[in-house]
C-alpha positions in Angstrom: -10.9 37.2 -49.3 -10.4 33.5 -47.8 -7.0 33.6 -46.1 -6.4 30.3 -47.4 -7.7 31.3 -50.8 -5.3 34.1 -51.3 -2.6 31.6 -49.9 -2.9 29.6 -52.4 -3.5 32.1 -55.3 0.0 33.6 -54.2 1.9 30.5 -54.2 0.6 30.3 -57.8 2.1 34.2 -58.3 5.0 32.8 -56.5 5.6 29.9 -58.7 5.5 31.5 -61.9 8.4 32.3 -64.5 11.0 35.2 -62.7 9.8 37.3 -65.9 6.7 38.1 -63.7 7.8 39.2 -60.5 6.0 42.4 -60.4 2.6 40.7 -61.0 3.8 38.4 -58.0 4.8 41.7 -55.7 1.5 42.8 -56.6 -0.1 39.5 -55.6 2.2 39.3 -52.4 1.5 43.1 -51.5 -2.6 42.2 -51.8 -2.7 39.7 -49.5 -0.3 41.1 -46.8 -3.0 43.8 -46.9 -5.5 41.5 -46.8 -4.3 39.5 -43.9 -3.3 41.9 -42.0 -6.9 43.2 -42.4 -8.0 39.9 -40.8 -5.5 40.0 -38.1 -6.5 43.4 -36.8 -10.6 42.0 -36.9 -9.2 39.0 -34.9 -7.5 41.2 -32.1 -9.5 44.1 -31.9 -13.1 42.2 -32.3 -12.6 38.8 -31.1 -9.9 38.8 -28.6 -11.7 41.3 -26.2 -14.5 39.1 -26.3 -12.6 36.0 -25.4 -10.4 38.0 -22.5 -14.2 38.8 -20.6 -14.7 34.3 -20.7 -10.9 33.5 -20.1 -8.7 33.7 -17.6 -5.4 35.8 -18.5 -5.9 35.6 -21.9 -5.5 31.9 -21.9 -6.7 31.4 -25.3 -5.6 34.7 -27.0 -1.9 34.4 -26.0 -0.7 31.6 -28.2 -2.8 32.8 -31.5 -1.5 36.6 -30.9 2.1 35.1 -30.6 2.0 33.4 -33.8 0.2 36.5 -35.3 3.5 38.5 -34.7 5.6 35.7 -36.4 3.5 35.8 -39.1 3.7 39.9 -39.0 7.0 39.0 -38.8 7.4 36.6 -42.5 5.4 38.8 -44.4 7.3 41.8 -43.4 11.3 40.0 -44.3 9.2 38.7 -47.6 7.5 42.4 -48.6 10.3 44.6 -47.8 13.3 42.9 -50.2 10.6 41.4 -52.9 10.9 44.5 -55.0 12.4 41.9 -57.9 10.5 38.7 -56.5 10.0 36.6 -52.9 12.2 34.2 -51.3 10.1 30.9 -52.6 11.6 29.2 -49.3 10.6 32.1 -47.0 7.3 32.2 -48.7 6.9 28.1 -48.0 8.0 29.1 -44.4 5.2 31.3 -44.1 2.1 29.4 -45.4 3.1 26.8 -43.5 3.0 28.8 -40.4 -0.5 30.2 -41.9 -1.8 26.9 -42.5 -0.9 25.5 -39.0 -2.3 28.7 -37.7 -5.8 28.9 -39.2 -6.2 24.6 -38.4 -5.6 25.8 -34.8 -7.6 28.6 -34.8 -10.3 26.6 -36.1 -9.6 23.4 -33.8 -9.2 25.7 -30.7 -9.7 29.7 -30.9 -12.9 28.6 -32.6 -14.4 26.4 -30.4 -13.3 27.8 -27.3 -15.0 31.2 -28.6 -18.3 28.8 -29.7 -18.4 27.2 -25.9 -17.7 30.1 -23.8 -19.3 32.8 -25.6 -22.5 30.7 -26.9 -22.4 28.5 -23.4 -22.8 31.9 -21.5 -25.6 33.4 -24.2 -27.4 30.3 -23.7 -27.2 31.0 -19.9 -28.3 34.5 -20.4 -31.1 33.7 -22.3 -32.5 31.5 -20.1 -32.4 33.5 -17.7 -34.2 36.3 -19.3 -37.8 35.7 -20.6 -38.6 36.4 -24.4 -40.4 39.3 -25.1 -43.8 38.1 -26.7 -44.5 41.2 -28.2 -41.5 41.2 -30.8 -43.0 40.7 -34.2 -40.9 39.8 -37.0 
């Protein structure tokens, strides 16, 4: 699932007639799942790459702060959504999804695509090609 994607399918769920709020907790329940899913690929997959190419987690620290904020929202909009979410603590938390997936993409992106591809590129030059690798 496309974090965006499942964003906007739950504001959809979200926006819908009170007479289907457990559809919605079911919708809202998926895609904490689902995001928390991503989160955990993020930290335990990316962000030990990105610590070997940066100084002091440099470019980890701000995107695992605003993962615990976003931890955080979905958590107060879970827990007491047994009848149906906050809609204004649900805007409050795509908007902090949406800024964080442009920066992720506009920094924790391209930092990973310069230092890790930069340093690849580095390596490979370095290393002949084996000739007899056949496809």
């Amino acid at each position: 699932m496309q974090i965006l994607e499942g964003l906007d399918r739950l504001e959809r769920a979200i926006r819908r007639p009170r007479g289907d709020s457990r559809r919605t907790v079911t919708e809202l329940e998926f895609f904490s799942k689902n995001l928390e899913r991503h989160i955990q690929r993020e930290e335990n997959t990316l962000f030990p790459i990105l610590s070997k190419v940066s100084a002091g987690g440099q470019a980890t620290a701000p995107i695992a702060d605003e993962h615990k904020k976003i931890r955080t929202f979905l958590r107060s909009l879970v827990e007491p959504s047994r009848s149906s979410p906050d809609p204004a603590l649900f805007k409050r938390l795509a908007d902090a999804i949406r800024g964080h997936v442009s920066r992720e993409e506009k920094v924790l992106f391209w930092f990973a695509e310069v230092k890790v591809r930069g340093r690849t590129r580095q390596a490979g030059r370095m290393t002949p090609r084996s000739s007899t690798l056949k496809a």
